[in-house]
N, C-alpha and C positions, 0 to 999 in steps of 0.2 A: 441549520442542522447539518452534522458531519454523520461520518459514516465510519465505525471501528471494527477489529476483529477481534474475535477471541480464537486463540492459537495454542495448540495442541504441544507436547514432550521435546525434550531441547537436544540440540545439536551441537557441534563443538565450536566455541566460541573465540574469536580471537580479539585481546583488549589492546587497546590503542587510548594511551592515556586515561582520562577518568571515563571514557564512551566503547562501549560494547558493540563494535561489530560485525552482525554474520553477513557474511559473505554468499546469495544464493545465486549459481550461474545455471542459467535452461539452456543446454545444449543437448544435440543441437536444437537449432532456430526451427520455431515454427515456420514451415514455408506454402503457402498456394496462392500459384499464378505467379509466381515472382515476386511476391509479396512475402518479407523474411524478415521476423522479429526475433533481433537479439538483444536481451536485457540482462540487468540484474536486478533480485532486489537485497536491499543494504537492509536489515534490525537493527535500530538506535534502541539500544538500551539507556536513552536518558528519556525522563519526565518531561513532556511539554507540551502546549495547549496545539490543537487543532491551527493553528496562526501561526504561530513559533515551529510548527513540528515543515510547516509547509515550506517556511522559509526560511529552515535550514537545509531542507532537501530542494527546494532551489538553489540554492547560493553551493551544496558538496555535490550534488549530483545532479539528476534532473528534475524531479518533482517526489511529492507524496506519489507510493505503491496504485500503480493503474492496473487494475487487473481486466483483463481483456474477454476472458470467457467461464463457463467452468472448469475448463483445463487448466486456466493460471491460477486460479484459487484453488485445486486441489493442488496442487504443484507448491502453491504460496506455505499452505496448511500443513501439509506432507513432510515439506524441509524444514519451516522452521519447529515445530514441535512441541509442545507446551510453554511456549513464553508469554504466556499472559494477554492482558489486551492491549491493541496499536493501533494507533491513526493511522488512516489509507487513504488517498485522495480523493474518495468520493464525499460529496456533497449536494446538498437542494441550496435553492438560494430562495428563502421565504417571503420576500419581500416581490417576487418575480408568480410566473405559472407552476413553483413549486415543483418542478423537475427536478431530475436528478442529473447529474454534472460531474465531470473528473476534473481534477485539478489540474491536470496537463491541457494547455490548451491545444483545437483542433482535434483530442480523441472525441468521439461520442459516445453516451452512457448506451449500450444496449439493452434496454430490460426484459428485452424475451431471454436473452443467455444468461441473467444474474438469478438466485436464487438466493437473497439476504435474509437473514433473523431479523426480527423486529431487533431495535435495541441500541438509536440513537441515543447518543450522547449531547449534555451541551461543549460547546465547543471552547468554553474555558476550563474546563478536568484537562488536567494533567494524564498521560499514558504514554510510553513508549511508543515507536511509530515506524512505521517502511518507507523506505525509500526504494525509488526505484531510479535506476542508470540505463541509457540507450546508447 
């Protein structure tokens, strides 16, 4: 089981061949204790499954969209603006304790800070997807 979002009114888009790029940069960096996260996250406006969506945003950037608390998902929600639904690297791995799981390796899922909609997908549909860059 993956994990998707649904995304609120759209922002200005810049194309790059047949693939739809936004471009969302959080500056500045969230910082405490010395601890300073600078990301991006990339909209692929192309169709592809939860597998394909992961490992393309491994192979151009860093992984599937890690969203870290409810700050980066209203941030997430906020920028990109109505674009439909997209893969984001969270996941459970059903065949395991059925946790839930980011696709980046080494972050941990916190589920005291996450506040998701029911409304898992299977993981072969097609949706656009975020990526995210460190």
């Amino acid at each position: 089981n993956v994990h998707f979002l649904k995304l609120r009114p759209a922002v200005k888009l810049t194309v790059f061949g047949s693939e739809t790029d936004l471009t969302l940069r959080f500056l500045p960096c969230q910082c405490f204790l010395s601890t300073c996260r600078l990301y991006e996250y990339h909209y692929i406006s192309e169709n592809k499954t939860w597998s394909e969506a992961q490992s393309y945003c491994r192979e151009k950037y860093t992984d599937l969209a890690t969203v870290y608390d409810m700050t980066d998902m209203k941030r997430l929600l906020d920028s990109t603006e109505n674009q439909g639904e997209a893969w984001i690297g969270l996941y459970n791995q059903t065949d395991s304790n059925r946790t839930w799981h980011w696709s980046l390796p080494g972050v941990e899922y916190n589920e005291s800070e996450a506040k998701w909609l029911e409304g898992q997908k299977p993981d072969n549909e097609t949706f656009n997807f975020i990526c995210s860059k460190f």
